[in-house]
N, C-alpha and C positions, 0 to 999 in steps of 0.2 A: 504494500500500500504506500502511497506517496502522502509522506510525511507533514504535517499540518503545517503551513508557515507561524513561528513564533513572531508572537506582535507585544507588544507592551507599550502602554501610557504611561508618561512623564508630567506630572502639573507641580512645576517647580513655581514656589511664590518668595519675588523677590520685593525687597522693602523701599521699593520706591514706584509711585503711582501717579505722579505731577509731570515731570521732565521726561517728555516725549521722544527728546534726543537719547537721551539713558536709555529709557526702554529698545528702542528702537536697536540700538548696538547690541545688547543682551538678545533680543529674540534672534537677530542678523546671526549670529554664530550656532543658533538652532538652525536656520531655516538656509543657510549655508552646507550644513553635513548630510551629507548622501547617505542616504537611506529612511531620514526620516518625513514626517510632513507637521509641518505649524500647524494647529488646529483651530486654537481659538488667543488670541489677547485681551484680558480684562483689566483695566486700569482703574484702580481707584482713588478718587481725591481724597476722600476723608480719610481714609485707612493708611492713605502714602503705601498705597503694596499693588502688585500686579501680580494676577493669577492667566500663569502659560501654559496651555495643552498642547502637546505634543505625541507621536507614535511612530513606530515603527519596530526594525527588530531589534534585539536587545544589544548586542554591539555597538550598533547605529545610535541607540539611546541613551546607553553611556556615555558615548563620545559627545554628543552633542549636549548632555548635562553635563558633563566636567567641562564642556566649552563655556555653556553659560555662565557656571558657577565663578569659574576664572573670570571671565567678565565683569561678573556684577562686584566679586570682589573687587576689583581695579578701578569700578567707577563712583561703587556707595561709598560713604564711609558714615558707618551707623556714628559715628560721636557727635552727629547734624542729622540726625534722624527724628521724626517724630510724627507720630500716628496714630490714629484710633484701634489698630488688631493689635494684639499680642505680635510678638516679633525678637528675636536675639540674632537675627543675622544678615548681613547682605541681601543672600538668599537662604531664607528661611526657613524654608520646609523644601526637601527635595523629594518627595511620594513613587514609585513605581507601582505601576498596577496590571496585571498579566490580563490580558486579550483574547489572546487567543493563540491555542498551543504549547502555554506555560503556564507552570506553574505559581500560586500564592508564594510557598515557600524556592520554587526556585528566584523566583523577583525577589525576595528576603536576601536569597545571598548575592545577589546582583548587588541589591542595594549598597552590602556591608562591602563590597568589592568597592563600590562607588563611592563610598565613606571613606575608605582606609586611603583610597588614590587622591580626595580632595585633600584628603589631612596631610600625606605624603606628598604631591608635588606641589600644592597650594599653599600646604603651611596655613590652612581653615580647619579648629578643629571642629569634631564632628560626633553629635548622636545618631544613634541608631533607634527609631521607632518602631512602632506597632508590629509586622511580624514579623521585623528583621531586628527589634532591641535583642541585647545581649543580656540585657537584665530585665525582669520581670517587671518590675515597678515600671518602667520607659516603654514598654508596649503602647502605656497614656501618654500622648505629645504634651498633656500640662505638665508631666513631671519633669520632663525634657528641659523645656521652655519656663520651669517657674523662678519669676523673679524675673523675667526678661532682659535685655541686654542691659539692661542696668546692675543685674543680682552677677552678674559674669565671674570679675575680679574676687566675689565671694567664695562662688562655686569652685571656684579655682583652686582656693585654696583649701577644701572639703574632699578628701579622698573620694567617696561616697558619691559625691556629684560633681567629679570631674566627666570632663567628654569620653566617650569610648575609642575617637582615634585622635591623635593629634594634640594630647594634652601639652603643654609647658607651663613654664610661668608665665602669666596674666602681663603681654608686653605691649607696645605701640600696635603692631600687626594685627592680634588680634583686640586690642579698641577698634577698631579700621574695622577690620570685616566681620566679627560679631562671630557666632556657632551656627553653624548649619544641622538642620535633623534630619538625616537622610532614613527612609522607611521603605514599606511596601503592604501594601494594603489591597481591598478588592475593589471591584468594580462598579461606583454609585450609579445607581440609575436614577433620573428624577423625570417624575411623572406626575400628570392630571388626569383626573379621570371626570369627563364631562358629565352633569347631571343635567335630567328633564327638571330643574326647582331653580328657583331665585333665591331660597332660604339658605342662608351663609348656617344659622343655626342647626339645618338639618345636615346638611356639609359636613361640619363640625363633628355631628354625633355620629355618621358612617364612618368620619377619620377617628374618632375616638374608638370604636367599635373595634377598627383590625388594627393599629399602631401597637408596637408591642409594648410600649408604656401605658396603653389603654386611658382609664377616667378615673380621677379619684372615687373612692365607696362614700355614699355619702349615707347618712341616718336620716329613715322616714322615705320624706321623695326625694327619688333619684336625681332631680335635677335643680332643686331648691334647700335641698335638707344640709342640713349642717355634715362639713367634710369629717371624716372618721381620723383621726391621729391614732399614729404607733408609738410606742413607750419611749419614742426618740422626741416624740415633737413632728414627725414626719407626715405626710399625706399617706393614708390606706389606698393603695392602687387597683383596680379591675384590670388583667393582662388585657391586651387585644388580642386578636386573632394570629397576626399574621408575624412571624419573627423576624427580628431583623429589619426595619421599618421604622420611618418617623412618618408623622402626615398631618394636617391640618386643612379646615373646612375653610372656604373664602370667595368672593364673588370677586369677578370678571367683568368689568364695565365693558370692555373691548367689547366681548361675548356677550353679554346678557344674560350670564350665565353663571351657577353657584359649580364648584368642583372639590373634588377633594388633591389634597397639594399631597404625593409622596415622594419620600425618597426611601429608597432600596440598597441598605447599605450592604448587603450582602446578597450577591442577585443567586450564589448556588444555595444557601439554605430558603430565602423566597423567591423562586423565576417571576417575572413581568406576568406569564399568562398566571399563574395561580395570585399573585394578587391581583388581576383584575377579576377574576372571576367572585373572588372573595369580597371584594368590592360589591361586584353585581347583588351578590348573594343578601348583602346588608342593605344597599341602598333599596332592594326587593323588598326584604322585612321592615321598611320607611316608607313604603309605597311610594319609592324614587327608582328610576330607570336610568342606567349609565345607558349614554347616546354615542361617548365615543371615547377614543382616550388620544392625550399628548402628552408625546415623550421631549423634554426638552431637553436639546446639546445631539449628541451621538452615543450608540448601542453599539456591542459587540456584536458579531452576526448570529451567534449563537444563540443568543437572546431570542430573536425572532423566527430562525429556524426549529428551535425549542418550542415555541406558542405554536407556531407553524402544526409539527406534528403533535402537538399535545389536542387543536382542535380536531384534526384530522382522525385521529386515534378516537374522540370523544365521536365523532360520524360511523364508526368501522369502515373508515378509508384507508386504501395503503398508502405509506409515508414514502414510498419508492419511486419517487416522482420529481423531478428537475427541482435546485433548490429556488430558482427564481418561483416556481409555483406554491412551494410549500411558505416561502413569505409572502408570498400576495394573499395566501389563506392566514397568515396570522394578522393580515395590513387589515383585511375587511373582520377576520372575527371580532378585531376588537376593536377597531371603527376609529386607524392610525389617522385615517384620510378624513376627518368625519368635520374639523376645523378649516382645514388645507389642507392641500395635496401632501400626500407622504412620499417623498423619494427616496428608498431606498439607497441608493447611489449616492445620496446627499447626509444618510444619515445614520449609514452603516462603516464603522471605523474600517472594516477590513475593503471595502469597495473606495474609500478613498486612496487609503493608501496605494494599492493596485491603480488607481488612476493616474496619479501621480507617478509611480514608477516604473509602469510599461508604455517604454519609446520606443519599440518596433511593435509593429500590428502583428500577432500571432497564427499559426497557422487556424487556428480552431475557430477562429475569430471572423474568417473568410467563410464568405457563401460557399452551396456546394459547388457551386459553376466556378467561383473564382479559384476552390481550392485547388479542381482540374484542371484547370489553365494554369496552375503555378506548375504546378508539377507536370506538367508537361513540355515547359518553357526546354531552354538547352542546360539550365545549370542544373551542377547533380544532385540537390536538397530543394525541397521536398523527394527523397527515393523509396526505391523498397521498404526500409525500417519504418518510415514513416509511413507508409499507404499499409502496414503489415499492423502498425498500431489504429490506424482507425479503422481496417476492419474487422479488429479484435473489438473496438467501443461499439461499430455496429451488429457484431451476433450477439453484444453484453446487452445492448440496448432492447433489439427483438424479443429474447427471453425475459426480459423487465414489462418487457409491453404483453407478452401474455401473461405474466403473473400481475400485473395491475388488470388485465381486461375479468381475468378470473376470480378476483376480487371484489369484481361490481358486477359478477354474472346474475342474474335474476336466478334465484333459488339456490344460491352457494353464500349467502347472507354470513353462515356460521362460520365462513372458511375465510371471511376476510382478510385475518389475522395470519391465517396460515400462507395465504398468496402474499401479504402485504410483506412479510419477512422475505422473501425470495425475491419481491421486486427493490426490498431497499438493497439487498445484496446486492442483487444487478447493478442499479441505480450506481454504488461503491465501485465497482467494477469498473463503468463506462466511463466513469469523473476520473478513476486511473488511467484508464486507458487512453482518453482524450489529455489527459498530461504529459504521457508519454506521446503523442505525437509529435508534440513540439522538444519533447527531448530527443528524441532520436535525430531531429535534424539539427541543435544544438552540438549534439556529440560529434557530428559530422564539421559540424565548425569549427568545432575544437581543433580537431586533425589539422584542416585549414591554416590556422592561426598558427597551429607549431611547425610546421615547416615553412612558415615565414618567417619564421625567426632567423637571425645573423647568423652567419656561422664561415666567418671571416678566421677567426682564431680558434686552437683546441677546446678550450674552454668554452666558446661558445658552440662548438661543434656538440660536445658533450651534451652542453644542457640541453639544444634544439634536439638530439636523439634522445635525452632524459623525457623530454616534454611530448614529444614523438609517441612514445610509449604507454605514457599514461594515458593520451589522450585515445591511443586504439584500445586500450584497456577498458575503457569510459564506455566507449562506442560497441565495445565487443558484450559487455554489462547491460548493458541500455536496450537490445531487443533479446537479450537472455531474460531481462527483467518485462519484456513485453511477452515472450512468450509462456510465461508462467502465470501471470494476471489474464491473457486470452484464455489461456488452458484451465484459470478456474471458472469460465464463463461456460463450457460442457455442461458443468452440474445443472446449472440454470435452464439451459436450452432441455436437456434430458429430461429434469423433472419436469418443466410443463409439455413435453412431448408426451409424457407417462400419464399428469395429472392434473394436465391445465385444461383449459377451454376448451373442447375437441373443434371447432369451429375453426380458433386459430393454430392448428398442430403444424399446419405450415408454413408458420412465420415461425414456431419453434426448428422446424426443419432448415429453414433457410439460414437462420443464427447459427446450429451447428455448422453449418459451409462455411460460413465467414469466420468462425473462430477455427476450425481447422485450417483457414485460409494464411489468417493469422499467427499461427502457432508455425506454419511450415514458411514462409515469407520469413518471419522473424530469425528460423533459424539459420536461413541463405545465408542475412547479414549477420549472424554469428561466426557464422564458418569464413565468412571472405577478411571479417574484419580479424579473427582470430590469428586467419593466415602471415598476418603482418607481424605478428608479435614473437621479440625475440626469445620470452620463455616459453620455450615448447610445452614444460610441467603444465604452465597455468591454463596454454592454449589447448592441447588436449581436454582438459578437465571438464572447460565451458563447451568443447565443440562435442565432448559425453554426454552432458547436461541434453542439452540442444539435444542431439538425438536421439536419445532416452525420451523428450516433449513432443518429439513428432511422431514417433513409431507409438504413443501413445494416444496420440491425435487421432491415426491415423483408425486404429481403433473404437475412440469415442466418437467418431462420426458416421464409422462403418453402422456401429448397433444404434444410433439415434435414428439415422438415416431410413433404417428397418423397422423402427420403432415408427414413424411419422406414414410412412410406406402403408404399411399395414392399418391406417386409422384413415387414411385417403380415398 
């Protein structure tokens, strides 16, 4: 399977909100480094601080925060600071947040990787918070931060609450740039959820209902009665419903409209679609009707793909269906579009980024007509490998389309479930296999590039054959790697030849053709490109591999073939 691209969010907040010129140079050194994308600039007057969103992969993120951080070091100097937020540093708070593909706690040790580096070439020292503190207490950013860049010189000289990289003594440098709290945390979502009510007060009581700080207990009636105190002097709380969760009821002049305000501070213990539904479910017992919802900022895609097949699953639909479809089924279940249009492409973190970073148009990307004409052209990529991988995506595809058609069969209601599992396989399959189309003429570029290399003196003779090799190695990999993902698209095609739709048995027939197609195409370019390779060990092994996948092919099309034959 091809591996999920790692993404991670950066919202570094730096301590100046006025001077336009300052900001300007700090975000310039993000929006400068390759790999990531700027997302949002929020500047504030009263607070004197700006909050910067940014993403990409994690490498890329680092870099570009230790760029900023260097920056804003050189340009603040907190001893002429002063603000309305809490604050102890240049830049303040430096947050990672994992996206997509990564982990909470692998962004934890990113974070302390990016801490230990400010404190080591910056000479900033630095905490460590939420799941990347080193100490317990500092998971809280107030414990971090108490006292503010004013308590510093104190803390300094407190074993106990020194920084965790970069301590010294309390000098000129650090008056200058203050402490930075470098963290990692999860992913907020902040949302509305539209009501049919003008009533801010009913508002209020559906956000009180599912917030997991709930409503104070009060004695007598619920909403006049005197609030209940704990032996502390405290308010008695009612949980809400929903964990993980802040929210609040409020009207919308814009709108003309009451909503309930949340934030989702942790989107894997509550997802988007379970608190909207938990929403629905309350404002129902208020006899209020959610009309729609808005997400404000940007969502991970997962987010959406997740509501996506959670509606789908709640229908007995199968989820093995194009991701662009399974979010347009989560854009209308829960009515994204219901204010203004929702664009996806506008609103989903992983679709930006991909905007911004693909500068050649992809093969996949091409009609069918134009893909034919490329490959037809005189140069030799789009080849073989590549027409060998999409017509492994096309038999993955066929077998997906009868097990979705066999899932919405009239009178197979009970077997939903059963087809809709074989079409998200497929579904896996095909999103492989159309990935590998464009690698296989990648790997072919590779080749390209290293026998263009110099090779004027020994040394560069060497490396151009060093580079030579790996790159037939890549290329020799790259339809080894197509023909194992074609080859598990068999099962698919067999099982709905065996169990799917009798109607469409020949569209399961014709998928095994192309995946045999596939599986034996793929191994040409194993054996031609293997041919080049100076170690014979490795090149035997894959050009085994490789025929070991076809003589098995060769087989699993033979009996599909008899299998679809026989039901004709």
């Amino acid at each position: 399977m091809a591996k999920e691209k790692q993404i991670v969010e950066c919202v570094p907040n730096f301590s100046e909100g006025r001077n336009m010129e300052v900001i300007n140079q700090i975000t310039k050194e993000i929006e400068t480094c390759k790999g990531v994308k700027l997302l949002d600039v929020d500047p504030g007057e009263a607070t004197n601080r700006t909050v910067v969103t940014f993403v990409g992969d994690p490498d890329s993120v680092l870099e570009a925060a230790f760029n900023a951080v260097r920056k804003a070091g050189q340009l603040i100097d907190m001893r002429q600071h002063h603000g309305a937020h809490p604050r102890m540093g240049a830049t303040d708070v430096c947050p990672l947040i994992p996206v997509a593909g990564i982990t909470l706690e692998e962004c934890a040790e990113l974070a302390r990787r990016l801490a230990k580096r400010i404190a080591t070439e910056l000479d900033i020292p630095c905490y460590c918070y939420e799941a990347a503190a080193l100490k317990p207490e500092r998971k809280n950013l107030a414990v971090c931060r108490e006292g503010e860049y004013e308590a510093l010189a104190e803390k300094f000289g407190d074993p106990e609450k020194r920084p965790d990289f970069g301590y010294r003594a309390f000098d000129e440098g650090v008056a200058r740039t203050g402490c930075t709290a470098v963290g990692a945390r999860d992913f907020l979502i902040a949302v509305n959820y539209n009501l049919n009510t003008t009533s801010t007060r009913r508002a209020n009581a559906i956000a009180f209902d599912v917030r997991e700080k709930g409503r104070p207990v009060r004695e007598g009636n619920p909403i006049t009665g005197k609030i209940r105190k704990d032996e502390n002097g405290k308010n008695v709380m009612q949980p809400g419903t929903l964990k993980s969760t802040k929210a609040i009821g409020w009207f919308i002049d814009e709108y003309g409209i009451a909503q309930v305000s949340m934030n989702i501070t942790n989107i894997n213990v509550t997802p988007l679609h379970v608190a909207f539904d938990e929403v629905c479910r309350c404002a129902q017992n208020r006899g209020i009707r959610v009309t729609g919802t808005e997400i404000v900022g940007l969502v991970p895609k997962r987010t959406l793909v997740e509501a996506g097949k959670y509606f789908l699953e709640k229908q007995h639909r199968s989820v093995g269906i194009p991701e662009k479809d399974i979010i347009d089924i989560a854009i209308h279940s829960m009515g994204l579009d219901d204010l203004k249009p929702f664009d996806p492409q506008e609103k989903v973190i992983e679709y930006l980024l991909e905007a911004q970073t693909k500068n050649d148009k992809q093969l996949v990307d091409l009609t069918v007509k134009g893909f034919a004409e490329e490959t037809s052209r005189e140069s030799p990529a789009p080849g073989g490998g590549t027409i060998a991988a999409y017509m492994g995506a096309l038999g993955a595809a066929l077998g997906t389309m009868v097990a979705n058609l066999s899932s919405h069969k009239p009178g197979w209601d009970e077997r939903w479930d059963e087809f809709g599992k074989w079409a998200e396989k497929g579904q896996s399959l095909m999103t492989e296999l159309l990935h590998l189309v464009d690698e296989d003429t990648q790997a072919f570029n590779r080749i390209m590039e290293a026998f263009g290399m110099p090779k004027k003196t020994e040394e560069e003779k060497a490396e151009r054959t060093k580079a030579i090799q790996a790159a037939t190695l890549y290329a020799t990999e790259v339809p080894l790697h197509t023909m194992k993902a074609s080859f598990e698209a068999f099962g698919i095609c067999r099982a709905m030849a065996e169990i799917g739709n009798p109607n469409s048995v020949s569209d399961a027939g014709v998928g095994a053709l192309a995946v045999r197609a596939a599986v034996l195409g793929a191994g040409m370019n194993v054996k031609i490109n293997a041919s080049s390779l100076a170690d014979r060990e490795v090149a035997e092994r894959l050009i085994g591999e490789a025929n070991d996948l076809i003589a098995r092919a060769n087989n699993e099309e033979k009996e599909i073939v008899a299998i679809v034959e026989a039901k004709l």
